[in-house]
Backbone as XML, in Angstrom:
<?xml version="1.0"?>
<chain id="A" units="angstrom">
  <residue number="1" name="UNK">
    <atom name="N" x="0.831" y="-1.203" z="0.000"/>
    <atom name="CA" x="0.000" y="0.000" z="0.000"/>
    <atom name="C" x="0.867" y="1.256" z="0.000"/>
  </residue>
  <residue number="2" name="UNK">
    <atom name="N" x="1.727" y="1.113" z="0.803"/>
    <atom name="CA" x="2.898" y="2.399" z="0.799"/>
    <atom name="C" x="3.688" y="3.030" z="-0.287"/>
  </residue>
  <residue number="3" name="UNK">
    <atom name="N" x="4.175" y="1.780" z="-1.027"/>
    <atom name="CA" x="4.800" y="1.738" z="-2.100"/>
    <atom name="C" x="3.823" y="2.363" z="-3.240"/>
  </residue>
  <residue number="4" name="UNK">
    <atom name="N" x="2.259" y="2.032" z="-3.425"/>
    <atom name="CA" x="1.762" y="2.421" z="-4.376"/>
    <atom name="C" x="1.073" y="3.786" z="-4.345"/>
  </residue>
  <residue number="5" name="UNK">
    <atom name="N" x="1.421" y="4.234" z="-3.109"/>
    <atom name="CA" x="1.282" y="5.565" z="-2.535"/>
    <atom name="C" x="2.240" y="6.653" z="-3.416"/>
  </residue>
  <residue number="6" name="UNK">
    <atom name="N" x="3.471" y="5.895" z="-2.883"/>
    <atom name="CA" x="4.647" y="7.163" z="-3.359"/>
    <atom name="C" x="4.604" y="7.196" z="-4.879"/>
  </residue>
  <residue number="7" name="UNK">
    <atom name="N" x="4.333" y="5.754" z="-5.057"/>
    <atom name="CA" x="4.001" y="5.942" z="-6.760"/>
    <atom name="C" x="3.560" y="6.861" z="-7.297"/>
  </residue>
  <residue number="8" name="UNK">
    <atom name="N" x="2.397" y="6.901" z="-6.620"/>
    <atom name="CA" x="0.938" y="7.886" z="-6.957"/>
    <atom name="C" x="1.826" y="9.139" z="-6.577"/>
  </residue>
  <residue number="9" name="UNK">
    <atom name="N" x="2.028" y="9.572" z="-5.748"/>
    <atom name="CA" x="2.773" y="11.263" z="-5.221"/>
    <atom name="C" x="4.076" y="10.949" z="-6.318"/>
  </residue>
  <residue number="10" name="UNK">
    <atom name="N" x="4.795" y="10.272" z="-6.860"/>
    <atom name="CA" x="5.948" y="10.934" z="-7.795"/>
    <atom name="C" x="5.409" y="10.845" z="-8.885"/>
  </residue>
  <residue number="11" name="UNK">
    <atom name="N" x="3.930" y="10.498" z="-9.139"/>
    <atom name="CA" x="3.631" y="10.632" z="-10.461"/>
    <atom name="C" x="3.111" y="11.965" z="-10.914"/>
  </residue>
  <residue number="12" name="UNK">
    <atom name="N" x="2.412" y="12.272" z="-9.400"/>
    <atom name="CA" x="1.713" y="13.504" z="-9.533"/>
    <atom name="C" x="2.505" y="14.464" z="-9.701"/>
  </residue>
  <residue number="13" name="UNK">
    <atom name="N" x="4.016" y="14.610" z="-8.854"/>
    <atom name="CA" x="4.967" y="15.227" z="-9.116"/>
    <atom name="C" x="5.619" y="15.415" z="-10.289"/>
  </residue>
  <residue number="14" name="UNK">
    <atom name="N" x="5.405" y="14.507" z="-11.171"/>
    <atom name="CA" x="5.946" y="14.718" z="-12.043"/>
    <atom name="C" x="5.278" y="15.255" z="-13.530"/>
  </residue>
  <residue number="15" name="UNK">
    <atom name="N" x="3.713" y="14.852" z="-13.007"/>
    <atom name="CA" x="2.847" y="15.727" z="-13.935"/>
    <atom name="C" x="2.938" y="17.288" z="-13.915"/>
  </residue>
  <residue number="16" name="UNK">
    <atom name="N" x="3.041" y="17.777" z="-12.502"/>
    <atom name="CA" x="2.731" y="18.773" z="-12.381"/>
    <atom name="C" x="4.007" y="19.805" z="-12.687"/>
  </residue>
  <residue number="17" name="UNK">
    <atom name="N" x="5.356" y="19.095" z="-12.208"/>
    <atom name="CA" x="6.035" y="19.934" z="-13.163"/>
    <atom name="C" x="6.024" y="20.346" z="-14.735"/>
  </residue>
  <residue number="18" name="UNK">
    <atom name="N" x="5.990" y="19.210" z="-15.321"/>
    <atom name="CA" x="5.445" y="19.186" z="-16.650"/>
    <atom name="C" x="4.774" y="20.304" z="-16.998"/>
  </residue>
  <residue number="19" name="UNK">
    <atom name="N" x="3.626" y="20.496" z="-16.194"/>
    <atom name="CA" x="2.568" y="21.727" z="-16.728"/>
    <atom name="C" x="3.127" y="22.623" z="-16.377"/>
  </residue>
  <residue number="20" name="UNK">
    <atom name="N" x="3.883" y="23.049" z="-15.296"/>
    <atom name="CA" x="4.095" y="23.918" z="-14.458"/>
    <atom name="C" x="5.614" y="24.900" z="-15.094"/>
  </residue>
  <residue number="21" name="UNK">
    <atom name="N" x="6.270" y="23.591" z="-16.010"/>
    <atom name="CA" x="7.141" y="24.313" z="-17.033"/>
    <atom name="C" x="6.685" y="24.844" z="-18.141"/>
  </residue>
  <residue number="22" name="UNK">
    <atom name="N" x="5.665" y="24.109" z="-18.411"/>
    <atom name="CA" x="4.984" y="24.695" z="-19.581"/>
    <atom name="C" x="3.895" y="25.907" z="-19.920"/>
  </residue>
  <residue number="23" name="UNK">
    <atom name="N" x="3.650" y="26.023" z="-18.778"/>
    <atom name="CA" x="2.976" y="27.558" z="-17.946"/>
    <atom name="C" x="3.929" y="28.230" z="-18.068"/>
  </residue>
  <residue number="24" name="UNK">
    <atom name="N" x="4.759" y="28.005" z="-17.266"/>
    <atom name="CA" x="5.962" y="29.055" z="-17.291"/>
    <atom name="C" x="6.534" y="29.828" z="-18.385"/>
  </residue>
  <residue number="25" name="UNK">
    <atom name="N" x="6.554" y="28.607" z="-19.484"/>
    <atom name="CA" x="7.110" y="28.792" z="-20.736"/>
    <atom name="C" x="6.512" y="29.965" z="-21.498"/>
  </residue>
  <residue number="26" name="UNK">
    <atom name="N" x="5.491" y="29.697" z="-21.438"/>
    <atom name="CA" x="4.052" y="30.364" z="-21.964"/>
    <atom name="C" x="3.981" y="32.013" z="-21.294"/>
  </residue>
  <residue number="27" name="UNK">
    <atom name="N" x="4.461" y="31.999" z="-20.252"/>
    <atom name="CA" x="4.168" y="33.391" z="-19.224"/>
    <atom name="C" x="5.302" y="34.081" z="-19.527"/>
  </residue>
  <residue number="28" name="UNK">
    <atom name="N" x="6.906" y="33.622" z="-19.641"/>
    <atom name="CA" x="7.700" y="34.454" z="-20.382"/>
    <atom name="C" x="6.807" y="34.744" z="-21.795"/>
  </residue>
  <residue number="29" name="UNK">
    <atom name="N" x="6.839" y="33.786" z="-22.363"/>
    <atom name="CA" x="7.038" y="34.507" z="-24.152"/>
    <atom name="C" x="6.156" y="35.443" z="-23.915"/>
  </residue>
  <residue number="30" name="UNK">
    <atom name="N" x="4.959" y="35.554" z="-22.936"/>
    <atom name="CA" x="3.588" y="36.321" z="-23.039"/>
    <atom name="C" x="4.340" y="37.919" z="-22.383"/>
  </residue>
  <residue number="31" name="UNK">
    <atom name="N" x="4.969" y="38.061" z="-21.616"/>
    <atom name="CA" x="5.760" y="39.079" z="-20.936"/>
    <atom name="C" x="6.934" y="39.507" z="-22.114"/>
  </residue>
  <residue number="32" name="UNK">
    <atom name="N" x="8.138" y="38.865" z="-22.698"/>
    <atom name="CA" x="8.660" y="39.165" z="-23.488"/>
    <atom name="C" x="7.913" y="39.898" z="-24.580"/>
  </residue>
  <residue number="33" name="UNK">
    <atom name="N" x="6.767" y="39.020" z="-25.146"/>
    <atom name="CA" x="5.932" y="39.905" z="-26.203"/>
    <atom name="C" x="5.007" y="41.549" z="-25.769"/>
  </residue>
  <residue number="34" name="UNK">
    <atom name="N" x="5.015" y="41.244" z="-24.170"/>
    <atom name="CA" x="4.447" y="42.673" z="-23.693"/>
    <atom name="C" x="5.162" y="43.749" z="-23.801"/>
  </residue>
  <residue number="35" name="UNK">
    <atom name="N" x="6.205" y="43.315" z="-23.179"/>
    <atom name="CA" x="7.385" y="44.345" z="-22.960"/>
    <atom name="C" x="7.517" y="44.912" z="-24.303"/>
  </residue>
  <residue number="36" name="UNK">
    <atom name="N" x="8.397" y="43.997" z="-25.302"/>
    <atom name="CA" x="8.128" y="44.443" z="-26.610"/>
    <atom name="C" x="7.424" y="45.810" z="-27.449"/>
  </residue>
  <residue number="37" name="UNK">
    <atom name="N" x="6.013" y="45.020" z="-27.176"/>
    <atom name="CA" x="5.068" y="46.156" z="-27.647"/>
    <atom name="C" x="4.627" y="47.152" z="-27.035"/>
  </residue>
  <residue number="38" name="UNK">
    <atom name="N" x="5.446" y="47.469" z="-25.695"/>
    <atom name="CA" x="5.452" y="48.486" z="-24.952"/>
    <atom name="C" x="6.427" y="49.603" z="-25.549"/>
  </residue>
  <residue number="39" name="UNK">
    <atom name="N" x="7.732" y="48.563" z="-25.541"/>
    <atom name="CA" x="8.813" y="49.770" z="-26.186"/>
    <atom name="C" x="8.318" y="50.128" z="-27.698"/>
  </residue>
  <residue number="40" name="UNK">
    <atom name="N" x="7.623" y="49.582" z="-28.420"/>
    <atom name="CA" x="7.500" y="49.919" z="-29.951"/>
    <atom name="C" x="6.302" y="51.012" z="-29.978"/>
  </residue>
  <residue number="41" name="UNK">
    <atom name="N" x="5.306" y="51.064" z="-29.082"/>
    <atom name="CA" x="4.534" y="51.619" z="-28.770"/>
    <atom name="C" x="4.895" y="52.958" z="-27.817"/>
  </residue>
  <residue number="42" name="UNK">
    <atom name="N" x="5.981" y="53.076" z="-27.560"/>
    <atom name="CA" x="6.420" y="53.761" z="-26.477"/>
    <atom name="C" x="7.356" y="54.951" z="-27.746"/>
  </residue>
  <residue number="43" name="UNK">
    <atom name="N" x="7.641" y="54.079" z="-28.861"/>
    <atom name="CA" x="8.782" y="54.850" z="-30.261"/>
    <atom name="C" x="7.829" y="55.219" z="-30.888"/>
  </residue>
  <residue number="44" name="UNK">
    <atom name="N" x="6.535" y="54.749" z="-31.250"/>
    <atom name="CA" x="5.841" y="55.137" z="-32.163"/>
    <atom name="C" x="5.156" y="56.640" z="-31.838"/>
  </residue>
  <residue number="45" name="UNK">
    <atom name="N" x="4.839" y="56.958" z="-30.161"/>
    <atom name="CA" x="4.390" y="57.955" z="-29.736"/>
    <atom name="C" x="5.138" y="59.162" z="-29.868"/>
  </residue>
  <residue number="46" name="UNK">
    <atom name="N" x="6.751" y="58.854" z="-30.202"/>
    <atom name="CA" x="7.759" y="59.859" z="-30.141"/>
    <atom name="C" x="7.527" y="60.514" z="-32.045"/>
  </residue>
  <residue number="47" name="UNK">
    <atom name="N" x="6.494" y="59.968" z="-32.337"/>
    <atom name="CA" x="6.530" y="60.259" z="-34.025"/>
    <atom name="C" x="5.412" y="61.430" z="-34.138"/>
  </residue>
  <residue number="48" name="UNK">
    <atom name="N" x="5.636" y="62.619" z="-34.324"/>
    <atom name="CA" x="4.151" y="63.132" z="-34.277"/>
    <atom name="C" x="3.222" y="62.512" z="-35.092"/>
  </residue>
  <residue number="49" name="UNK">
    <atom name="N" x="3.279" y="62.152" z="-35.883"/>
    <atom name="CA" x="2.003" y="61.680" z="-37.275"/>
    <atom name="C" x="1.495" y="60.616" z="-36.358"/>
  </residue>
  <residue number="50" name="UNK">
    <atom name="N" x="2.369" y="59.653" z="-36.439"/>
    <atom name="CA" x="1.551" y="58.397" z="-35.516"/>
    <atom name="C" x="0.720" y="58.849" z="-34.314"/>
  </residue>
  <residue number="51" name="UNK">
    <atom name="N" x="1.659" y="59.796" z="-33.431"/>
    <atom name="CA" x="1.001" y="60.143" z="-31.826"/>
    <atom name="C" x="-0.264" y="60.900" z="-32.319"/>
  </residue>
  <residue number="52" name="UNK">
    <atom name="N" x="-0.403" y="61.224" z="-33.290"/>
    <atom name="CA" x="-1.760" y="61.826" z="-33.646"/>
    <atom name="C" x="-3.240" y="60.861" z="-33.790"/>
  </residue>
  <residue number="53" name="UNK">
    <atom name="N" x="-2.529" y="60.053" z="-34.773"/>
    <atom name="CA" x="-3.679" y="58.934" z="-34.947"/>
    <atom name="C" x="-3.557" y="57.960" z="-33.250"/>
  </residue>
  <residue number="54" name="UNK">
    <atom name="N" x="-2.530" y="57.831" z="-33.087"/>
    <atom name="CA" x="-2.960" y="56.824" z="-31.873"/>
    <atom name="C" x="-3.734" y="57.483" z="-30.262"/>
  </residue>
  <residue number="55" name="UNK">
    <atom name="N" x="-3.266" y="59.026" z="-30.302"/>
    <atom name="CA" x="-3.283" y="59.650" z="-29.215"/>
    <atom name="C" x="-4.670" y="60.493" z="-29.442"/>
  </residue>
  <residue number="56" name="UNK">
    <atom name="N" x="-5.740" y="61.006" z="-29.109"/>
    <atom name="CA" x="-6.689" y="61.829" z="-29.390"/>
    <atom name="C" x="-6.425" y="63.032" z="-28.301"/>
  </residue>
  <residue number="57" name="UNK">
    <atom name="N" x="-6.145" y="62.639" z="-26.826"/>
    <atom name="CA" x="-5.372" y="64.054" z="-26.129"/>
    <atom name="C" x="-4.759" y="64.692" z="-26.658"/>
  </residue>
  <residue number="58" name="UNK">
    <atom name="N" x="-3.945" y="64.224" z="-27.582"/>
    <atom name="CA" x="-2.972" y="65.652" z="-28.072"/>
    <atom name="C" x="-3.563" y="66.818" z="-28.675"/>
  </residue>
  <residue number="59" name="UNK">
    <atom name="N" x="-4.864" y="66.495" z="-29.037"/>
    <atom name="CA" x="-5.568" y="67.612" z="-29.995"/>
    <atom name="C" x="-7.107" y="68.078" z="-28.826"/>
  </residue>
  <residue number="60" name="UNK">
    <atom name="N" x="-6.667" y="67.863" z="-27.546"/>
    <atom name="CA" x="-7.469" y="68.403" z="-26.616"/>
    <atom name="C" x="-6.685" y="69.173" z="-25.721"/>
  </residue>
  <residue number="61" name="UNK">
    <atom name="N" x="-5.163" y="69.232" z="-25.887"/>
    <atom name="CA" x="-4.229" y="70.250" z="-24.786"/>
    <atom name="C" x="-4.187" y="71.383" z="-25.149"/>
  </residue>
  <residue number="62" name="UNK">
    <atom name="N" x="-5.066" y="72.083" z="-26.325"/>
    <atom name="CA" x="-4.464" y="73.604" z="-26.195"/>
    <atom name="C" x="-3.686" y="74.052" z="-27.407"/>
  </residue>
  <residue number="63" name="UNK">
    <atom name="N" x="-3.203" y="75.515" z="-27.227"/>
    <atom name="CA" x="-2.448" y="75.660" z="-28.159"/>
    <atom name="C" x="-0.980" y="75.933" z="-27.671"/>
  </residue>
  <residue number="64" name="UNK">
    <atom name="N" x="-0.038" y="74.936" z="-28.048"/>
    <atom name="CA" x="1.330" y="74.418" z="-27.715"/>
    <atom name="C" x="1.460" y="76.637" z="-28.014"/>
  </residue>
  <residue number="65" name="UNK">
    <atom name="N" x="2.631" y="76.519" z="-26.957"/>
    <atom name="CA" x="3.621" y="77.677" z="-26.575"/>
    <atom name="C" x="4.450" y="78.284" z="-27.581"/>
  </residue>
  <residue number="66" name="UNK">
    <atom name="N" x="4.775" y="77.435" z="-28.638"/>
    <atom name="CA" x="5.435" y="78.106" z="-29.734"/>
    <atom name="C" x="4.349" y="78.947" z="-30.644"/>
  </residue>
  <residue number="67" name="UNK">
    <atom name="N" x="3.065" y="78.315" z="-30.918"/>
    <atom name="CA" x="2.587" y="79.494" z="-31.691"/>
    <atom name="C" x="1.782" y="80.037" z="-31.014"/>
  </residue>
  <residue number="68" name="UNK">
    <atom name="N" x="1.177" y="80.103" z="-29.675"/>
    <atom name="CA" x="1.349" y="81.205" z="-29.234"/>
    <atom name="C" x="1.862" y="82.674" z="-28.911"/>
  </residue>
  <residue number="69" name="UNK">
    <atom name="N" x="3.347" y="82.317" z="-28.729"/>
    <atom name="CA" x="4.355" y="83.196" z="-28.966"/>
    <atom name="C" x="4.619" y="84.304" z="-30.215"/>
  </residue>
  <residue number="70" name="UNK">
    <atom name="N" x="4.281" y="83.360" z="-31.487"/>
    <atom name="CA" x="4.107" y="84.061" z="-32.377"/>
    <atom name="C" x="2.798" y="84.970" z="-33.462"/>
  </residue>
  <residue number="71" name="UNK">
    <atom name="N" x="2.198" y="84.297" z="-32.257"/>
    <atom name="CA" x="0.991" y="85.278" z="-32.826"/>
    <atom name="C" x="0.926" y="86.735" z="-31.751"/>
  </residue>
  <residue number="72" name="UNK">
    <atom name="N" x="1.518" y="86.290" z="-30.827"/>
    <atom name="CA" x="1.751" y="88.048" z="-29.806"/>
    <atom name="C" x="2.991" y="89.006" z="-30.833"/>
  </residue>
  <residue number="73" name="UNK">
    <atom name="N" x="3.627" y="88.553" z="-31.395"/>
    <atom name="CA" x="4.512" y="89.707" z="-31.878"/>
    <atom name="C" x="4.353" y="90.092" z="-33.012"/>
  </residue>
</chain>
């Protein structure tokens, strides 16, 4: 009975790593691919044309300080 005990617990053990690497596996690439499209998304905002279409705040802040400036003189 003992013996077919530990059986049973190193089998389970050994299922569960199985999944448990393969989760893992899965949770990097899913984080690597976040990160990713954070930084590309993070370059694309530095583009005005793009930050336009992706951003709709930018065309609710006002009128930026440079032409301001030049419509006073």
């Amino acid at each position: 009975m003992r013996n077919d005990k530990d059986s049973r617990t190193e089998s389970y053990i050994h299922m569960f790593l199985i999944f448990s690497n393969r989760i893992e596996r899965y949770m990097k690439f899913i984080l690597y691919v976040c990160c990713c499209l954070l930084i590309v998304s993070q370059i694309a905002l530095r583009i005005p044309w793009i930050r336009g279409i992706i951003s709709h705040v930018d065309k609710l802040e006002g009128v930026p300080i440079s032409t301001e400036m030049k419509s006073k003189k």
